[in-house]
C-alpha positions, 0 to 999 in steps of 0.5 A: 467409373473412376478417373485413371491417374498416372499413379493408379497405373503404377507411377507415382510422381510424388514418391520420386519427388521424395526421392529427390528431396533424400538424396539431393543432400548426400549428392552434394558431399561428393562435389568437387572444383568443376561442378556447375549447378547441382540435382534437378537439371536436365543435364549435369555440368561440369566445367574443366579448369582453365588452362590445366590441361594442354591436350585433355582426353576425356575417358567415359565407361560404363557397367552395372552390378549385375546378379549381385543385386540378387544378392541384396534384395534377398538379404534386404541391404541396400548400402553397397551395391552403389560402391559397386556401382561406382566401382565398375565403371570409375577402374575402367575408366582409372586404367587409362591413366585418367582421373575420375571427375564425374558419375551418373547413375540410372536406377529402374524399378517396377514401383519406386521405394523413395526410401529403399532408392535413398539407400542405394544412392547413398551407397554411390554417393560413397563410392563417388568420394571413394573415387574421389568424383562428384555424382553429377546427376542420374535417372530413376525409372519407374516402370510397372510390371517389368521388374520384380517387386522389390527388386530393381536394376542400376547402370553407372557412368563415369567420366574422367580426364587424361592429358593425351602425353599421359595416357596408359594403353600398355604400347610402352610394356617391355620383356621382363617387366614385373606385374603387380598384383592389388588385392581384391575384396572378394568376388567384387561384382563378377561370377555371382551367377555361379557364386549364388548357384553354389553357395546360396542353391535351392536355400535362397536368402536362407543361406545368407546367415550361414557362416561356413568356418572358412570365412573366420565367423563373416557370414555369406551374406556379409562376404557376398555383399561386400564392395567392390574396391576402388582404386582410383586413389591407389593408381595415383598413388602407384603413378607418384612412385614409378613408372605404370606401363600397363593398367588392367581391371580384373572383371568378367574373364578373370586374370587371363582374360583381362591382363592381354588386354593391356599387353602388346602383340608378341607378349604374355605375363607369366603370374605365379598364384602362389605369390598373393593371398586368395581369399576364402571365398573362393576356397569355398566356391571351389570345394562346394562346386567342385570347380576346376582350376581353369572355370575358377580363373576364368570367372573370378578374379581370385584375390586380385582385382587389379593388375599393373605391369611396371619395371623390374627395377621399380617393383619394390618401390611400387608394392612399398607405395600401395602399402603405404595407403593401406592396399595390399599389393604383391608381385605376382609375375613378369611380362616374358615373349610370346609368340611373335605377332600372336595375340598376348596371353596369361600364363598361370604358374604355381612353383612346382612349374604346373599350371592352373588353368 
């Protein structure tokens, strides 16, 4: 009988050895002042810089691509779903006011692909420049017979860094008040459960290639793959010109389950739809699934994947920022008073007063 070996059970340690080798270069380009040390550790290090901060608050989030990932093992493209990575868990972390500093990810896979993980990482090695943190370490899993072939799942973690004076928790949000809108592109990484019913169906990868006139010659492969938008660099951009009250990602839940976070008791933002641009796709999703209003705004973010509430009066010089660096913004609405006491609330709002959801 032969010897067992870990690698005829299904681990193969060399194979993430490679891995190691691949991606220990493309971490690297996303170094930045404070990083001790580089991969191979059994921690990441990162060192805070001497007396630039007076009361530092550290702001750790985390998230995951979700069903997405589906999404690229039928297409075979492994290059952006690490932006997405990146990307959830770095705006949690953003709309707290906090600079992003580092990322860890965790990637878990029945039987490790060195070169298919390679793609993946370079994909988070790109949304860490994006966000402008360094990708500090991480962990690859692999665990035979619990995923898939071919498939495998990822985790993010990301920490930033806040002086305690600057924190953005909504408290300082005011009646009458503008919201402004920042362009999303796409689904981002929320609704694909729906989505992929809808668009993809019993055609699976077949449909990807399909490319529905409403989406101008981009194939549904194409616009479900693409990244999610980072807006590390434009919230400080948006900070630089004015004052930002509240910051809100719009993920799972949508517009009216992710701007009340961020608002004070006794308020609602009242957000006028016809205000930004709604990307096709969810032109598509809405006729193709036969959606109502409601169920698309409770699962999409419908054009918007961030949302910041500043004074009136500095509005058009908040919009005139974002534009400045290329990110399309809009004023969509304004904060009104709600209910005394009551948990804050979205109102959504077309121009003939009806509303959508």
């Amino acid at each position: 009988m032969a010897k067992l070996t870990y690698r005829a059970a299904g681990v193969d340690i060399d194979e993430g050895d490679r891995l190691v080798d691949l991606i220990a270069p493309v971490a690297r380009t996303t170094h930045r002042e404070g990083v001790l040390g580089g991969l191979g550790g059994f921690g990441g290090l990162f060192a805070l810089a001497p007396g630039r901060y007076r009361e530092p608050v550290l702001v750790a989030g985390t998230d995951g691509v979700g069903t997405k990932l589906k999404v690229a093992f039928a297409a075979g493209r492994h290059d952006t779903v690490g932006i997405d990575l990146v990307a959830m868990s770095v705006n949690d972390v953003c709309v707290s006011g906090a600079e992003p500093l580092f990322f860890l990810d965790y990637y878990a896979t029945s039987r490790l692909d060195a070169s298919a993980a390679a793609k993946v990482v370079a994909g988070i090695a790109e949304g860490c420049r994006q966000a402008g943190c360094a990708l500090l370490g991480g962990e690859t899993a692999e665990l035979p017979g619990f995923y898939a072939e071919g498939e495998y799942d990822l985790a993010g973690f990301a920490v930033g860094v806040v002086e305690r004076s600057e924190l953005i928790d909504g408290s300082r949000v005011q009646v009458g008040d503008a919201v402004i809108g920042l362009a999303s592109t796409g689904l981002h990484s929320n609704g694909y459960s729906l989505a992929r019913k809808i668009l993809l169906g019993e055609a699976g990868a077949a449909a990807l290639t399909e490319a529905p006139p409403e989406l101008g010659g981009r194939t549904l492969g194409e616009v479900l793959l693409a990244p999610t938008r980072i807006y590390a660099k434009a919230i400080a951009a948006l900070r630089a010109s004015c004052d930002v009250r509240a910051l809100a990602h719009v993920t799972g839940g949508g517009l009216p389950g992710n701007v009340p976070r961020v608002l004070p008791r006794g308020t609602r933002a009242r957000l006028h739809p016809g205000r930004w641009p709604e990307p096709a796709v969810f032109g598509l999703l809405r006729r193709r699934g036969e959606l109502d209003e409601g169920e698309m705004y409770r699962t999409f973010n419908m054009g918007l994947g961030l949302c910041a509430v500043v004074p009136a009066a500095e509005a058009p010089r908040a919009v005139a920022a974002l534009d400045a660096i290329g990110q399309p913004a809009f004023r969509v609405g304004e904060i009104e008073a709600g209910e005394p006491e009551a948990e804050a609330t979205v109102v959504l709002a077309r121009a003939d007063g009806t509303s959508p959801a």
